[in-house]
C-alpha atoms as one frame of an Amber mdcrd trajectory, in Angstrom:
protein
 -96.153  -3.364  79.555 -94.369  -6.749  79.672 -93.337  -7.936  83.287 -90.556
 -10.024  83.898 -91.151 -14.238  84.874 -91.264 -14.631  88.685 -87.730 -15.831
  90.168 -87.496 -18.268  93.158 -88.729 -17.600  96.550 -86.443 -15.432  99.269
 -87.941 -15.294 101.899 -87.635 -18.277 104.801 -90.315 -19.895 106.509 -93.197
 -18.172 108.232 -96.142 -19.401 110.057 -98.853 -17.618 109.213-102.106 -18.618
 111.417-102.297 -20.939 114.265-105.666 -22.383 115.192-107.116 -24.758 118.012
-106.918 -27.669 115.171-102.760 -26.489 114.480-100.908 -23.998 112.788-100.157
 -23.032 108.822 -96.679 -22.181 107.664 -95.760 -20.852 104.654 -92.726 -22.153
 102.647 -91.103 -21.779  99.273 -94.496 -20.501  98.446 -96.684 -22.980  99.685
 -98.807 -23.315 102.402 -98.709 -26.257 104.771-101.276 -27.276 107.795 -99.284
 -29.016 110.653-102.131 -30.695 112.736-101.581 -30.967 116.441-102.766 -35.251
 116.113 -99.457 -35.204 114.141 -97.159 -32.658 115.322 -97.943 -32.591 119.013
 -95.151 -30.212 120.460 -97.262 -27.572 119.237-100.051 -27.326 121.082 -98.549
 -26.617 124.572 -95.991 -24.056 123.040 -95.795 -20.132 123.660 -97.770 -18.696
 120.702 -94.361 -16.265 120.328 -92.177 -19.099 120.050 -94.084 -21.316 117.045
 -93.692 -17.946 115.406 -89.978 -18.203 115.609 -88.818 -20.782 113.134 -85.850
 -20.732 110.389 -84.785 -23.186 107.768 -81.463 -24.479 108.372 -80.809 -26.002
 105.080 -82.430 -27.146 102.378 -85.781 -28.486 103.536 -85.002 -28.295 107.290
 -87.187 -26.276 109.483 -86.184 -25.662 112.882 -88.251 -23.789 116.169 -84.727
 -23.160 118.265 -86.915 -21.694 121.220 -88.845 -24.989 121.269 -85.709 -27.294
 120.374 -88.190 -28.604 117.484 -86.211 -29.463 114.028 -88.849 -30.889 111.234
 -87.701 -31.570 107.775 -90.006 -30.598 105.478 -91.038 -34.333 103.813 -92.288
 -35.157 107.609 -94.545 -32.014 106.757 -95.711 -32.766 103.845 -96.374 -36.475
 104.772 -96.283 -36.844 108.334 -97.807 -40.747 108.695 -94.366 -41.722 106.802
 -92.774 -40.944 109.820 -94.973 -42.117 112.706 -94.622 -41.003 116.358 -94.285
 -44.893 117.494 -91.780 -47.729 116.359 -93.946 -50.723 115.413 -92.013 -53.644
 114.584 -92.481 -55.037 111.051 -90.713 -57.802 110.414 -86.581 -58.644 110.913
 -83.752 -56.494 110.930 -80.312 -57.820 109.688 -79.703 -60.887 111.968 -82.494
 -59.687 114.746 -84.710 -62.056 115.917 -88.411 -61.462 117.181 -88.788 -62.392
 120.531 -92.150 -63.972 121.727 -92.759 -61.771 124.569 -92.036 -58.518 122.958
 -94.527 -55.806 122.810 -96.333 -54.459 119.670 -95.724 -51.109 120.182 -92.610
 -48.966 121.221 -92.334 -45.064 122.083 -89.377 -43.660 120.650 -89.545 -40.806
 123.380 -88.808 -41.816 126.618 -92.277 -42.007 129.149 -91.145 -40.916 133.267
 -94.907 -41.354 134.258 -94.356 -44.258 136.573 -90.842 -43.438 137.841 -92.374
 -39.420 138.340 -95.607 -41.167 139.728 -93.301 -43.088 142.505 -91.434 -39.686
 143.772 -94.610 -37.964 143.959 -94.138 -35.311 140.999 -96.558 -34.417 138.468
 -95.811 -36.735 135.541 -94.114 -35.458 132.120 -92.753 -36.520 128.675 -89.015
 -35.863 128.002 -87.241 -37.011 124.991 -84.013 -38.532 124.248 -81.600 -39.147
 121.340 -80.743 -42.589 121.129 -78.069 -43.589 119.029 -77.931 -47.168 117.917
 -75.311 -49.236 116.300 -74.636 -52.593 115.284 -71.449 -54.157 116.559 -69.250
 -56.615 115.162 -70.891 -59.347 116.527 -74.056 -58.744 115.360 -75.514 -57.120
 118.803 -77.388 -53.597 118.770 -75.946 -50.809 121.143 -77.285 -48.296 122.014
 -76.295 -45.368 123.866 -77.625 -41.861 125.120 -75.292 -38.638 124.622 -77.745
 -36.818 127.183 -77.002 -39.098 130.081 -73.476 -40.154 130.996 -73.206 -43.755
 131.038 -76.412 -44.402 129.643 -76.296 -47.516 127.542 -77.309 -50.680 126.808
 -77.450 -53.647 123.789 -79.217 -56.538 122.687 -79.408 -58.927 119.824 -82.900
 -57.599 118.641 -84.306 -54.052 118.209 -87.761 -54.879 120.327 -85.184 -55.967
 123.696 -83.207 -52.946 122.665 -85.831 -50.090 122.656 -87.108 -51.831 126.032
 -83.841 -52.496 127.887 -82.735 -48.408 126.837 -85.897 -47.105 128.185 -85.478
 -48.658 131.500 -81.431 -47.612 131.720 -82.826 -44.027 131.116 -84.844 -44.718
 134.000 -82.634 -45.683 136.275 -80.128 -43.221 135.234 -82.689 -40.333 135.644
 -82.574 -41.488 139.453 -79.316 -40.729 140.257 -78.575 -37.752 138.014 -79.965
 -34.674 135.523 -79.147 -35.272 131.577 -76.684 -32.350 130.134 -78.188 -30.395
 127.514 -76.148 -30.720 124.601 -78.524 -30.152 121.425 -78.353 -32.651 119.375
 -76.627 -31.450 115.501 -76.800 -34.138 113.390 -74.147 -37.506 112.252 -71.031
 -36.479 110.148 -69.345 -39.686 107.590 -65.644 -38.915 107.454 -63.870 -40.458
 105.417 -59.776 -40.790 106.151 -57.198 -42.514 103.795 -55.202 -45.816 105.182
């Protein structure tokens, strides 16, 4: 009896164990260990909910409970795509500044402004979208908070003056929770 060649894989993802150490999904027929040192929204989560993932398009993995979207290269090699912005050199027409920090956190920190109203402190992210203006100036801008922008001529006074405008606008009012889809480029005849 001859059987037939094997055909490409159905089925979506699945995670199949979760341990103290992180969890093990299973995708296009291979298996792949997502540490909690690397993929720390994990290992607070509702064991039902890391069960629940999907792929929405090729190579994109998404936990919609958890509002947790991974494509499957930051799987595969997660310290390409680190969990802190460390400034390596220039960008474009940026400029380093002498009193700028080594390291950045991409996700916005409310310990001390929690810490001042007396609450228990927490990590919340936000989307930041940067651009670079005509003049040469970064802007960025936060579609969670109205309002909620800020720019500078380098990326290091950028990342810092953005986390502090989240700050302050956190004081006076509660980010919408639009989910964040993706960038579209259109492009239009003239």
């Amino acid at each position: 009896m001859k059987y037939a060649s094997t055909g490409t894989t159905t089925s979506g993802p699945e995670v199949t164990d979760i341990s103290s150490f992180g969890l093990w999904i299973m995708h296009g027929g291979k298996e792949y260990f997502l540490d909690y040192d690397e993929f720390p929204w994990f290992l607070e989560a509702p064991v039902q909910k890391v069960f629940r993932v999907i792929e929405e398009g090729t190579g994109h993995l998404r936990w919609p409970e958890l509002d947790i979207d991974l494509s499957l290269d930051s799987i595969k090699r997660p310290g390409a795509f680190p969990l802190t912005y460390e400034p390596s050199g220039t960008y474009g027409r940026q400029h380093i500044e002498a009193n700028s920090k080594p390291h950045h956190r991409l996700t916005h920190n409310i310990e001390n402004s929690t810490a001042r109203r007396g609450r228990c402190a927490v990590m919340r992210d936000f989307n930041v979208v940067i651009e670079l203006d005509e003049d040469g100036y970064y802007v960025a801008s936060v579609p969670a908070l109205r309002g909620c922008h800020t720019q500078a001529k380098s990326l290091d006074t950028l990342m810092k003056r953005i986390k502090e405008a989240i700050e302050l606008c956190l004081e006076v009012e509660e980010p919408v929770s639009n989910q964040f889809v993706g960038v579209q480029r259109i492009s239009i005849p003239t």
